[in-house]
Chimera marker file (.cmm) of the C-alpha trace (Angstrom):
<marker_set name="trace">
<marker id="1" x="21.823" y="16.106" z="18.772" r="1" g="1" b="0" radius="0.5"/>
<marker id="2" x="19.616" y="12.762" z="17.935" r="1" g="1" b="0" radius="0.5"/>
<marker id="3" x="16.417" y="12.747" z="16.264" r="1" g="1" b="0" radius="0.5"/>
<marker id="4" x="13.650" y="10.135" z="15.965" r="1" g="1" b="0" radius="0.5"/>
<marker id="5" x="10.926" y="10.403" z="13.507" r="1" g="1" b="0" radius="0.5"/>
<marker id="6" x="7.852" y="8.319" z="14.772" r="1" g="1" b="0" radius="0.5"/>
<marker id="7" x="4.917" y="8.636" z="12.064" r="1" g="1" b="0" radius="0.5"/>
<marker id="8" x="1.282" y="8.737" z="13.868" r="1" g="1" b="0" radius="0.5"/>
<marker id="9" x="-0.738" y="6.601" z="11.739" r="1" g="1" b="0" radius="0.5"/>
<marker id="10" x="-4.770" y="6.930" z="11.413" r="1" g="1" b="0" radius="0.5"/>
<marker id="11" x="-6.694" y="3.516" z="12.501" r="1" g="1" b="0" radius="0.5"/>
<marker id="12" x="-10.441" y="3.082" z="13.018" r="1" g="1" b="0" radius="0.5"/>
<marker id="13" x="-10.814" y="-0.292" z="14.538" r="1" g="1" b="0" radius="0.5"/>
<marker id="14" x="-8.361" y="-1.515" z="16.924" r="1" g="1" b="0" radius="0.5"/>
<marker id="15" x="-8.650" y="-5.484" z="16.241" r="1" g="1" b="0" radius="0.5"/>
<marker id="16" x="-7.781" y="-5.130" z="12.364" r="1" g="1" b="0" radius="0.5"/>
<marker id="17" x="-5.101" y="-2.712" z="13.246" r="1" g="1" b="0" radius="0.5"/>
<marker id="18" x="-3.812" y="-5.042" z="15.891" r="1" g="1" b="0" radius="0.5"/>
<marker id="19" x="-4.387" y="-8.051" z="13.062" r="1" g="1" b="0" radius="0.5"/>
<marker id="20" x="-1.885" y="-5.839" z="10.401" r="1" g="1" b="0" radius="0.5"/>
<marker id="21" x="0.538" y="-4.363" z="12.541" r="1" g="1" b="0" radius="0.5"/>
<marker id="22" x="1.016" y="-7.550" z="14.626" r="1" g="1" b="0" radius="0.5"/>
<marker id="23" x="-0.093" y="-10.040" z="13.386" r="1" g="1" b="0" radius="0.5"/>
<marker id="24" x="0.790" y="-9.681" z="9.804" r="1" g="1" b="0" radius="0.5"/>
<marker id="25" x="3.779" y="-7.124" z="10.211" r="1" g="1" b="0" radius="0.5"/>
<marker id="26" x="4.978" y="-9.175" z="12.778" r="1" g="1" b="0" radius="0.5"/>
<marker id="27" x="5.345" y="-6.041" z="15.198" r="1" g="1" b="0" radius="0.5"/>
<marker id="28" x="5.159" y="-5.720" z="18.830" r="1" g="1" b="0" radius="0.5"/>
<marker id="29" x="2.481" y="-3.597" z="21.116" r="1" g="1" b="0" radius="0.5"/>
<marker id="30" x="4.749" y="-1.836" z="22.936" r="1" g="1" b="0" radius="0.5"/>
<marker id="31" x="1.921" y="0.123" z="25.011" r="1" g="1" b="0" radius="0.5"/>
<marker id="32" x="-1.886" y="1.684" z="24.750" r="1" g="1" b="0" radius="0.5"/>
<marker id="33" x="-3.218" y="4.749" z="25.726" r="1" g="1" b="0" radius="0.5"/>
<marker id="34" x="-7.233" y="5.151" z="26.857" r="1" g="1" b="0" radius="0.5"/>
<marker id="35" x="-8.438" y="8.318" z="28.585" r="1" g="1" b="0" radius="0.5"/>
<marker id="36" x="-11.053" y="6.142" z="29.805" r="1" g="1" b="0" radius="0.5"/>
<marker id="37" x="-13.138" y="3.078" z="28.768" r="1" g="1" b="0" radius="0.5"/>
<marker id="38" x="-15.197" y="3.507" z="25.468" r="1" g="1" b="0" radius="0.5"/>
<marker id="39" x="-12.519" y="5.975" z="24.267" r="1" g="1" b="0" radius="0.5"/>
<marker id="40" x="-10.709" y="5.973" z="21.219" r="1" g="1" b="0" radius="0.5"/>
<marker id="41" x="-6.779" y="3.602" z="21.434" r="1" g="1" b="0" radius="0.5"/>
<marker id="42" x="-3.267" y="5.235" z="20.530" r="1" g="1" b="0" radius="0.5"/>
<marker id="43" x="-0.654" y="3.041" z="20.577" r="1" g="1" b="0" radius="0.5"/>
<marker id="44" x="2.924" y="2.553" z="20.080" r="1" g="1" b="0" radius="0.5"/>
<marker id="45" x="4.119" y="-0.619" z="17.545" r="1" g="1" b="0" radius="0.5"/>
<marker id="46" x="7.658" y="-1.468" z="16.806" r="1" g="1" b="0" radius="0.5"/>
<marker id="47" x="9.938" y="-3.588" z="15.201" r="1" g="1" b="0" radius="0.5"/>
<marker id="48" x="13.735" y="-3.278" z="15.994" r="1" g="1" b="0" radius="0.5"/>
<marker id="49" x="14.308" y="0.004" z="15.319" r="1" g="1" b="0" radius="0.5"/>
<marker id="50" x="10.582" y="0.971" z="13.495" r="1" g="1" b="0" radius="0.5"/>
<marker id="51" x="8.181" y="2.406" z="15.854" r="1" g="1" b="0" radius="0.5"/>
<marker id="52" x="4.690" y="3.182" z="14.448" r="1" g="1" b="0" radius="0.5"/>
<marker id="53" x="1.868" y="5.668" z="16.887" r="1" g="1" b="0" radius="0.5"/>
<marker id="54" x="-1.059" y="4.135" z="15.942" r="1" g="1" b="0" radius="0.5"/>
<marker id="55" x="-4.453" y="6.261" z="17.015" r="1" g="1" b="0" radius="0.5"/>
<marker id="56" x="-8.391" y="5.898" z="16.572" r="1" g="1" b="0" radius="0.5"/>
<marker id="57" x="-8.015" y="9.629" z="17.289" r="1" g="1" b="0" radius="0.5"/>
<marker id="58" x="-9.648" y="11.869" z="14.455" r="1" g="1" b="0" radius="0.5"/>
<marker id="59" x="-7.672" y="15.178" z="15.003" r="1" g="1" b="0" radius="0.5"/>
<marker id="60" x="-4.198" y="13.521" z="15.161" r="1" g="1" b="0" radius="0.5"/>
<marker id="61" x="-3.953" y="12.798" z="11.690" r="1" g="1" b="0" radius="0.5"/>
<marker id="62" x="-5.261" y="11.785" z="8.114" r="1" g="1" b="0" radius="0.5"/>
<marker id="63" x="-6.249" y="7.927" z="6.907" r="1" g="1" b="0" radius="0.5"/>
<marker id="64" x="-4.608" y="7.184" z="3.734" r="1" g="1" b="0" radius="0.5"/>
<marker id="65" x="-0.708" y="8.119" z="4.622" r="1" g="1" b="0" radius="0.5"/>
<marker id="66" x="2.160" y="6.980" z="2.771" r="1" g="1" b="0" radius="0.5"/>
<marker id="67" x="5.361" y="5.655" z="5.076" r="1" g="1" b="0" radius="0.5"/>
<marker id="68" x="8.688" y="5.073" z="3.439" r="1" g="1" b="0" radius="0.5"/>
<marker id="69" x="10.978" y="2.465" z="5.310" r="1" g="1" b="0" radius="0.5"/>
<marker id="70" x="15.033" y="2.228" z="4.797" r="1" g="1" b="0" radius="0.5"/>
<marker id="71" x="15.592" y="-1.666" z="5.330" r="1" g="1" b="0" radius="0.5"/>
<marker id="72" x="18.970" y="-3.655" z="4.929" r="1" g="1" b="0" radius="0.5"/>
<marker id="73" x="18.023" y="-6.782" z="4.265" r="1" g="1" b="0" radius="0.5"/>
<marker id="74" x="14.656" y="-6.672" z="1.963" r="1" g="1" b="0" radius="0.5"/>
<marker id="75" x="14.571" y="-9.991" z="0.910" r="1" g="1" b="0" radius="0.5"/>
<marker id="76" x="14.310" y="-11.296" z="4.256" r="1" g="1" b="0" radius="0.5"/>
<marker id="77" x="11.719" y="-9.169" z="5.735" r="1" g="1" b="0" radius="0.5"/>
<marker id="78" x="9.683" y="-9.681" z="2.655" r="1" g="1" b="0" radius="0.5"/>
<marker id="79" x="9.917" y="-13.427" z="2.671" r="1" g="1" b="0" radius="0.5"/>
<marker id="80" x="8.974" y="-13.193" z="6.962" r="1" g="1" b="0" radius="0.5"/>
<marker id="81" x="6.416" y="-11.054" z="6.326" r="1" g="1" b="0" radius="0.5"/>
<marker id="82" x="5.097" y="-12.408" z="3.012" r="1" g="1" b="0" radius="0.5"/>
<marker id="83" x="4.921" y="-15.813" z="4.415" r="1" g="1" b="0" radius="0.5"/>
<marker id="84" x="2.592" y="-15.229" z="6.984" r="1" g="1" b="0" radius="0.5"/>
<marker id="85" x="-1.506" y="-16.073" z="6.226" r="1" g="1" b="0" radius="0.5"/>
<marker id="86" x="-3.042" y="-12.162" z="5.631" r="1" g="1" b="0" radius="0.5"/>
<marker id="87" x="-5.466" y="-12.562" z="3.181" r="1" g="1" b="0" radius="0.5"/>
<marker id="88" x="-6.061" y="-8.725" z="2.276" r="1" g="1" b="0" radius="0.5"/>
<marker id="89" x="-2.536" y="-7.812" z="1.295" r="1" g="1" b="0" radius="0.5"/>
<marker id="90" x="-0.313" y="-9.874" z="-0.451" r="1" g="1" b="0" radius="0.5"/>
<marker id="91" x="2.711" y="-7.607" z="-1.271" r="1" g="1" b="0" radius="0.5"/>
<marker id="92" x="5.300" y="-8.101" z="-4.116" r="1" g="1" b="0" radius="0.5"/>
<marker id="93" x="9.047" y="-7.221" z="-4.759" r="1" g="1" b="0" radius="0.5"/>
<marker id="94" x="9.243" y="-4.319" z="-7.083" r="1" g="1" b="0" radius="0.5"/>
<marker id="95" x="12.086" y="-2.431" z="-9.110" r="1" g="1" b="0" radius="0.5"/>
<marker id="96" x="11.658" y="1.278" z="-7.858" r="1" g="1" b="0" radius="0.5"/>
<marker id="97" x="11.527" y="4.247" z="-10.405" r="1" g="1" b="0" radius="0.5"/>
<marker id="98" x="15.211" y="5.345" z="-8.162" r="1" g="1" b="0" radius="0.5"/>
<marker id="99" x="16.631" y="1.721" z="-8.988" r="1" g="1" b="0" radius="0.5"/>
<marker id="100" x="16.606" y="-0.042" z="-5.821" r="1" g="1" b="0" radius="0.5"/>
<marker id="101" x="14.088" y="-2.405" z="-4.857" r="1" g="1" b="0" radius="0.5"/>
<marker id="102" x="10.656" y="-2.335" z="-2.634" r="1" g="1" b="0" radius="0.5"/>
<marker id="103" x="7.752" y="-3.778" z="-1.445" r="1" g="1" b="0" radius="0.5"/>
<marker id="104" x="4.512" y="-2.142" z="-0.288" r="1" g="1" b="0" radius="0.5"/>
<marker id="105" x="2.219" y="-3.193" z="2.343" r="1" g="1" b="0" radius="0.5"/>
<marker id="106" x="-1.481" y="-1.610" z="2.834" r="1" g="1" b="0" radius="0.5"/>
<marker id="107" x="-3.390" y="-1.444" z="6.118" r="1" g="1" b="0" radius="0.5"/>
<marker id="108" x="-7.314" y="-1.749" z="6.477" r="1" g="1" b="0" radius="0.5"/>
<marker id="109" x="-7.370" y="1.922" z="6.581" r="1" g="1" b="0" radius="0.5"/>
<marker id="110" x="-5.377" y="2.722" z="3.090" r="1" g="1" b="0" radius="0.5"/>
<marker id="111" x="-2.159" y="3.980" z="4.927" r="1" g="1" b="0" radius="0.5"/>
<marker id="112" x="0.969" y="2.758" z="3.113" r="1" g="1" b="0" radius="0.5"/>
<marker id="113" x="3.868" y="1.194" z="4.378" r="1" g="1" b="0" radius="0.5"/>
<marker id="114" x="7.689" y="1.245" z="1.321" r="1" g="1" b="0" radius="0.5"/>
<marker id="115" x="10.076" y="-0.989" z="2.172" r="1" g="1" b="0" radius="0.5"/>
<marker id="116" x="12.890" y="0.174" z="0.362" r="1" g="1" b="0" radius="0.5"/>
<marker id="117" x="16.332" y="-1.471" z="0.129" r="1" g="1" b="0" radius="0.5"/>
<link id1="1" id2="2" r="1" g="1" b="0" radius="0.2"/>
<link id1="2" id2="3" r="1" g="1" b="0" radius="0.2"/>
<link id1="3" id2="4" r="1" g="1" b="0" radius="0.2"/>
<link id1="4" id2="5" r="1" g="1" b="0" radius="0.2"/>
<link id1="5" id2="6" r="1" g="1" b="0" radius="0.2"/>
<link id1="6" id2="7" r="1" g="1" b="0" radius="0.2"/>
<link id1="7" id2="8" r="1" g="1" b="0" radius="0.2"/>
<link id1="8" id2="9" r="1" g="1" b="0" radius="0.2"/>
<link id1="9" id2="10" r="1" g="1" b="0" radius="0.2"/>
<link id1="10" id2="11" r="1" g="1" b="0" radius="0.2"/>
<link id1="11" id2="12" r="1" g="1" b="0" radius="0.2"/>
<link id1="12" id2="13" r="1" g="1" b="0" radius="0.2"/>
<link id1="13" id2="14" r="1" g="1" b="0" radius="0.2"/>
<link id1="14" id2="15" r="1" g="1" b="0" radius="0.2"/>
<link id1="15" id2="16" r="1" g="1" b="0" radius="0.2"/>
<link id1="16" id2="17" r="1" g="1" b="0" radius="0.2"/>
<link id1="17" id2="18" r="1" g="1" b="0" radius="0.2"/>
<link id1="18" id2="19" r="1" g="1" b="0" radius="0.2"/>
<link id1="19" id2="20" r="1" g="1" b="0" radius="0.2"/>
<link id1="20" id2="21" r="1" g="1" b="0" radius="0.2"/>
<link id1="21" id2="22" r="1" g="1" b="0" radius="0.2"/>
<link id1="22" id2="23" r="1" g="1" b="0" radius="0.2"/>
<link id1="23" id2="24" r="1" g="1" b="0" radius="0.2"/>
<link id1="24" id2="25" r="1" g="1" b="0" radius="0.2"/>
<link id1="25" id2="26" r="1" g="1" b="0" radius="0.2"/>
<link id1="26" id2="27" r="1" g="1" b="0" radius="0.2"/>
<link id1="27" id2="28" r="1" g="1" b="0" radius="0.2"/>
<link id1="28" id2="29" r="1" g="1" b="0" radius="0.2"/>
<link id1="29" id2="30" r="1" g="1" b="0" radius="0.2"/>
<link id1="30" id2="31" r="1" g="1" b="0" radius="0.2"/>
<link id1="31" id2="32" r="1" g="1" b="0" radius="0.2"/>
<link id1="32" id2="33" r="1" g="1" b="0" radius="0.2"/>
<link id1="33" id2="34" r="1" g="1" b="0" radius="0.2"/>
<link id1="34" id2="35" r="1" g="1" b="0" radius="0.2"/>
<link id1="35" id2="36" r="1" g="1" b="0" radius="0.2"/>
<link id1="36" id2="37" r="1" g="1" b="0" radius="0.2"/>
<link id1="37" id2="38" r="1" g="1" b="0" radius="0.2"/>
<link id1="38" id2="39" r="1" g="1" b="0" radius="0.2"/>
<link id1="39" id2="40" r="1" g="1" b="0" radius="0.2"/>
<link id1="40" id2="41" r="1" g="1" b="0" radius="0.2"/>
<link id1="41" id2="42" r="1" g="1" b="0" radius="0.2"/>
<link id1="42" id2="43" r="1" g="1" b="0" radius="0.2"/>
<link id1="43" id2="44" r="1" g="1" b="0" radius="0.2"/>
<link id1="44" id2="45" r="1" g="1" b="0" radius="0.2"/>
<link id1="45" id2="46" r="1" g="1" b="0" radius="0.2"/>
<link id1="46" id2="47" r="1" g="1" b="0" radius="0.2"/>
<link id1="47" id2="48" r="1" g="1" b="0" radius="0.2"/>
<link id1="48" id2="49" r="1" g="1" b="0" radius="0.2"/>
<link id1="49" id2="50" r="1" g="1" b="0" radius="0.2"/>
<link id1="50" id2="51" r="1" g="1" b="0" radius="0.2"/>
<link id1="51" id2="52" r="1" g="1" b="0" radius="0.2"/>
<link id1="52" id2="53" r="1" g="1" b="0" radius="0.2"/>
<link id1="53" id2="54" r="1" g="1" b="0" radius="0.2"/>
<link id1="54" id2="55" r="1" g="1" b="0" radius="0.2"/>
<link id1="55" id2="56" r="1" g="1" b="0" radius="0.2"/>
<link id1="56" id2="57" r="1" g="1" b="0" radius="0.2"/>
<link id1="57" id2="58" r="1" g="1" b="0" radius="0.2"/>
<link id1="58" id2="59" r="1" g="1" b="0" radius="0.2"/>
<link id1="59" id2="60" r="1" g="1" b="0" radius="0.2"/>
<link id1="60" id2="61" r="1" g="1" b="0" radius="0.2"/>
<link id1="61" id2="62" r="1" g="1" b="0" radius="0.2"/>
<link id1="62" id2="63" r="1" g="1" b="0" radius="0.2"/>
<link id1="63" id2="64" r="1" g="1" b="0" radius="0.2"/>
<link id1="64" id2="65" r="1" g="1" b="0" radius="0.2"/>
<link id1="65" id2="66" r="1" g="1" b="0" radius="0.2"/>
<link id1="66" id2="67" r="1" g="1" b="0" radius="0.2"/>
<link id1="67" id2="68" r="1" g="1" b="0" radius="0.2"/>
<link id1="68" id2="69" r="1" g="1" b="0" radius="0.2"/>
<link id1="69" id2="70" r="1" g="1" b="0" radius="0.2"/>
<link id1="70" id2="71" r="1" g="1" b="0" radius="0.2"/>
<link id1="71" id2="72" r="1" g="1" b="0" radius="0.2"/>
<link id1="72" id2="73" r="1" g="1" b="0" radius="0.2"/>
<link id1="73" id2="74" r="1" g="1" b="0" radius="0.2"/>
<link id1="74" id2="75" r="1" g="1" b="0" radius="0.2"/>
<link id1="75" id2="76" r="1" g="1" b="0" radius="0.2"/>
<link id1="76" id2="77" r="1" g="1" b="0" radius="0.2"/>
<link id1="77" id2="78" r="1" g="1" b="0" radius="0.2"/>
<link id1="78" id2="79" r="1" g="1" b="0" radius="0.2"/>
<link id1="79" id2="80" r="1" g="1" b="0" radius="0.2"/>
<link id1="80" id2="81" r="1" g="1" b="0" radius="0.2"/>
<link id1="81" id2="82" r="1" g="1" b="0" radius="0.2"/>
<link id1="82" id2="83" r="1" g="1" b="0" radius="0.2"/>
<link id1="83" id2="84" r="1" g="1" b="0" radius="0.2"/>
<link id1="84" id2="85" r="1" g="1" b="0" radius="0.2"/>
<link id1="85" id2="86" r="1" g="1" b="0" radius="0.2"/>
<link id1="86" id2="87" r="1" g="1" b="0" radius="0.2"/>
<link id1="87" id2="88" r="1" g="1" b="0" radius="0.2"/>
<link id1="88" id2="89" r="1" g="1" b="0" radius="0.2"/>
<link id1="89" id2="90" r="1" g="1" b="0" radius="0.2"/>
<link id1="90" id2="91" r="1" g="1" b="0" radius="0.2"/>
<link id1="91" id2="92" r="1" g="1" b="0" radius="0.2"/>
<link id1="92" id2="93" r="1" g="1" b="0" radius="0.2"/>
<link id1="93" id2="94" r="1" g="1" b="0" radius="0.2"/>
<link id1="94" id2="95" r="1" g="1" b="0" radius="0.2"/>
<link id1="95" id2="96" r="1" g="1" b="0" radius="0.2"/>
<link id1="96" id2="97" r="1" g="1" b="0" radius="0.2"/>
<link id1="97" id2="98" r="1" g="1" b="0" radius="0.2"/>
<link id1="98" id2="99" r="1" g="1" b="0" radius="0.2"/>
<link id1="99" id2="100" r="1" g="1" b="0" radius="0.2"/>
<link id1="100" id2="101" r="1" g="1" b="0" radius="0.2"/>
<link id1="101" id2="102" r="1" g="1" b="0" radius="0.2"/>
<link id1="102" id2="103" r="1" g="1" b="0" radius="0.2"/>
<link id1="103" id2="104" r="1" g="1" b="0" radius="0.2"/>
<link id1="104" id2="105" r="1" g="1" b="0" radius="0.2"/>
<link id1="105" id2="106" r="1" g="1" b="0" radius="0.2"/>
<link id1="106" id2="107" r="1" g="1" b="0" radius="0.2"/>
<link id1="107" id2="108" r="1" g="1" b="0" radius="0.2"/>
<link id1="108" id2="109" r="1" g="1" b="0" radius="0.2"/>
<link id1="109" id2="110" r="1" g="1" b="0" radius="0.2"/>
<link id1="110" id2="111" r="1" g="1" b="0" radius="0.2"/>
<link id1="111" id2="112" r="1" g="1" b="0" radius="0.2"/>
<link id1="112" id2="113" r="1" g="1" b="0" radius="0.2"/>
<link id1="113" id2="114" r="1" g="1" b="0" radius="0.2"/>
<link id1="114" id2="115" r="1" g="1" b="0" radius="0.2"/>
<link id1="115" id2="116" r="1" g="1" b="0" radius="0.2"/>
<link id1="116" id2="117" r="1" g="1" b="0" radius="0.2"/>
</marker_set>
């Protein structure tokens, strides 16, 4: 039996989502969802193995979320995604409290993003 675990995460404007997740992150739209025009987005992001749901949906979940990441090779996502121009986040390399090391990243809408080695 093989699980995936895809967090939903809580947007509320597509273009700044879109300017975080892809632009900044360095993720790729793998599809949106309308029901019709006007209506609210959900969306699928990804990144090798990552996949983020991203929705303007109210009922599917709560702003401000907290996303812990397992990554192999920290320095060199952190140095990719560090070096790109995002003027509202500019992330550092921590020592975690558990003794590895970690970076986190904050969306428009307060969600948080670990990278953990």
């Amino acid at each position: 039996m093989n699980f995936q675990t895809i967090p939903i995460i809580r947007i509320f404007d597509e273009d700044k989502a879109k300017e975080f997740y892809l632009d900044f992150l360095g993720m790729s739209l793998d599809w949106e969802h309308r029901f019709e025009t006007n209506y609210p987005i959900y969306m699928q992001v990804s990144k090798g193995g990552l996949v983020f749901h991203l929705s303007e949906h109210s009922g599917d979940c709560s702003p401000g979320s907290k996303n812990f990441v397992k990554v192999s090779d920290l320095d060199t996502l952190f140095q990719e995604i560090a070096s790109r121009p995002y003027r509202y986040c500019k992330p550092s390399i921590d020592q975690a409290p558990w003794g590895g090391r970690c970076f986190t990243v904050i969306d428009p809408f307060s969600n948080k993003i670990l990278f953990s080695e």
